[in-house]
Each structure stands twice: as C-alpha cells, then as structure tokens.
N, C-alpha and C positions, 0 to 999 in steps of 0.2 A: 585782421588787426594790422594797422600802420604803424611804423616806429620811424623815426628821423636817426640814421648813423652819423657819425663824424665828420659826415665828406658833406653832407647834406642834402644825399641819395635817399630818397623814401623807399624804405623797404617793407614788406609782408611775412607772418611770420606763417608759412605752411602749413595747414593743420593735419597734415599726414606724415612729414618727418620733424615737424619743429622747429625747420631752421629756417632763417631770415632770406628771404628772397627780395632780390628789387622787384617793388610792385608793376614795373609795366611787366615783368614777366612771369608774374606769379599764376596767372590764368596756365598760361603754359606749360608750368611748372609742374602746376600740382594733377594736370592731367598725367602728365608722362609719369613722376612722380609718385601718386596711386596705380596708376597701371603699373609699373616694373617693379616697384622697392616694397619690402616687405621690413617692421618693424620686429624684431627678436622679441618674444615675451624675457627672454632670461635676460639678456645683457643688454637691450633697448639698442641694437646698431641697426641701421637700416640696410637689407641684405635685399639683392637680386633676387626675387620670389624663384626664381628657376633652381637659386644654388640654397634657397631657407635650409631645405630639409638636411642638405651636405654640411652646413657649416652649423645646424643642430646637433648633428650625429658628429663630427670631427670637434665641436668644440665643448658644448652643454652633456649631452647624451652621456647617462651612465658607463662605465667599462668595469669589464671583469680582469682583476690584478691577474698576473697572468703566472702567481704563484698559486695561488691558492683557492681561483678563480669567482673570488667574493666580488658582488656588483657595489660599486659606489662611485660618487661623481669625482669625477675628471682630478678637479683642483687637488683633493685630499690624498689623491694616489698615492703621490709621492711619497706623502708621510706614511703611507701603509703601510707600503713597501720597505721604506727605514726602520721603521718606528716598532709596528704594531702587527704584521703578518706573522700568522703561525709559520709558517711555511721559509721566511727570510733565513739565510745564513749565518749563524752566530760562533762565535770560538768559547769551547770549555775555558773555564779562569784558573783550569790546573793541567789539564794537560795541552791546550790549544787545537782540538781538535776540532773540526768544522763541520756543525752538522744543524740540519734545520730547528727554529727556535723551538717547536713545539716537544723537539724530544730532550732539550737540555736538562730539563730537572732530573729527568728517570738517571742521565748520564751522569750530573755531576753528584748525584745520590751515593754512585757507584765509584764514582771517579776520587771523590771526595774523599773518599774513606780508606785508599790509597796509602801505606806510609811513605814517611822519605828520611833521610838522615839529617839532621839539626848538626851542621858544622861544627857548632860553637858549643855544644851539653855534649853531643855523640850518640841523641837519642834518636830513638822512631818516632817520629812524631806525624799524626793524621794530614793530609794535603790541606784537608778543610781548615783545619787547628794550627797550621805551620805560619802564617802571619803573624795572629794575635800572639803566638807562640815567640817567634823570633824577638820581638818588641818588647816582650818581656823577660825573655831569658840573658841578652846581653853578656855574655862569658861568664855571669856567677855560677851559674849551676858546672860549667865546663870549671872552673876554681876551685869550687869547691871538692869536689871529683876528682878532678887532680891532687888535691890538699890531702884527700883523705888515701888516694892511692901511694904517694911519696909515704905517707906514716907508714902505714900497713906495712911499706916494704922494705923504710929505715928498720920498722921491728924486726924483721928477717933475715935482713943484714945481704938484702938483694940489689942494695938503691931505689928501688922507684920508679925504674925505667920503665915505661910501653905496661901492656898486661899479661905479658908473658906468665909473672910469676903467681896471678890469678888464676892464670888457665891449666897451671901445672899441675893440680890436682884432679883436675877431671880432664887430664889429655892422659895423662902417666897412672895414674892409680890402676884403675882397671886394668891397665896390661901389666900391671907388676901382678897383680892377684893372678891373672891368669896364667901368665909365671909359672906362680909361685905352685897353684892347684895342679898345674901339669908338671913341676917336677916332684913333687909331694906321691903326686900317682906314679908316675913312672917310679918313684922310690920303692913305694910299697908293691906294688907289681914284681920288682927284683928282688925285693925280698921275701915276697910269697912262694915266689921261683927259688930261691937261695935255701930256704926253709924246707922245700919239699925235696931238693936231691940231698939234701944232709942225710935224713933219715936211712934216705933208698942207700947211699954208700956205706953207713953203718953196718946195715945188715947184711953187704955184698962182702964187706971184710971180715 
C-alpha cells in the first residue's frame, strides 16, 4: 500500500510493524524488519525477537505479591498491595497498633471492647462506643452529675466538693464496725475474767 506524506515522499505502509516506510526502501525494510522485530501480542510494540521473551516476563508476565504470594498481572499490583492484600499492614482505630489486615477484625473485636474514661460524664465507656458516645454526651450528663452531687451534699451540710463525701461510707463504715466488734469482745473477755476471780476471792476470804 502507497500513501503520499506532506513532503510528497511516497511512502509504504509495512505489513509486519505497520509503520510507513519510503517505498524505495520498503523491500529492505521489511526484510530486516521481519527477520529481527517481533510484534507483542499484549501491548502490540514491536520488540527485538532475541529480547520478546524478557520484555514478556519484565513487563506482561504475571507476579506473585510478594505479601501474600497471590499471582496477578503486573498493572493491578499495586492496588493489591494498597488496597486489597490480606497480608498489607494496617493500624487498629483504637489502639494504633500495626498488624496485618487479615487479623484486624479478631483484634479490634478484642480491642474494641476495651474501656476508657469519657472526660466530660467521668464514665467508662467501650473504645468501640467512645465516638458515637462523645458526640452525644457534650457535658450534660457531666452537669447533671455534678448538679445532683452539689444537692446531696448541700443536704449534708458538706458542700459538694469532689466525691469524697460519697465514698465515706464505704471507706469508714466497715472499720468503725470492726472497731467497734473488737472492743465489744475485748469488753466481754474482761469481764468474763473479772467475773470469775470475784467468786474464787470470796471464798478465799
């Protein structure tokens, strides 16, 4: 096939790589041309038949990720390896800890369920449940709480400060009782004692 270019060179278009050749030298061409160059089935460039097979295997040719050692082509690796391998490095979204994706769920199952303290209420509240938690809590529940501790402790005529005056009864109770059982017994003890030389001095008089 002849075609006339720009210049108003007659050219031939190769029927082994395709491309336009000046006809006086297209005889020539497409000897050399078939004999050394080899067309790619995948990406149609015309390759040195000696290097086909290297630049098959370096460029087309499946690879194995070299996580997780799954075969797929070339192109999509990349995203594999970002995206989609069991095996890539991911961070827990509660404690940041780094460990391959395939074992996050079992982790953050665990992780999850975790408490921590809520600044703003003073509660325990789940790792999992602490976001959704925050966004809605906003200081009322810590108000309210405080509102209800200042009464309690106007009634008592303690002020309201801190939780001290909550925890007085079950820091002090029990040691007053035990106190109170051990000098009860030491009492009775001395006078079990007290009771039995009265008698014996009676009768020694």
């Amino acid at each position: 096939m002849a075609v006339v270019s720009d210049d108003q060179a007659t050219t031939s278009i190769c029927s082994h790589c395709d491309r336009a050749i000046p006809s006086l030298n297209i005889d020539l061409h497409f000897a050399h041309c078939s004999r050394n160059l080899e067309k790619c089935k995948v990406c149609g460039d015309m390759i040195p038949r000696k290097f086909a097979e290297e630049h098959f295997l370096s460029t087309h040719a499946p690879v194995a990720c070299s996580l997780c050692s799954e075969t797929m082509n070339r192109d999509i690796l990349d995203v594999h390896k970002g995206e989609n391998c069991p095996q890539r490095m991911v961070t827990c979204e509660y404690c940041e800890f780094p460990l391959p994706a395939i074992d996050l769920l079992e982790h953050q199952e665990v992780c999850g369920n975790r408490t921590d303290l809520c600044h703003m209420c003073r509660k325990y509240i789940r790792l999992r449940e602490m976001h959704g938690h925050e966004s809605r809590c906003n200081g009322v529940v810590n108000n309210i709480a405080e509102s209800s501790r200042n009464t309690r402790g106007g009634e008592r005529g303690g002020g309201g400060q801190g939780g001290g005056p909550r925890r007085q009864p079950h820091e002090f109770s029990p040691r007053r009782l035990l106190f109170t059982i051990a000098i009860t017994g030491i009492a009775v003890l001395l006078g079990s004692l007290f009771f039995q030389r009265k008698p014996n001095d009676s009768q020694v008089h």
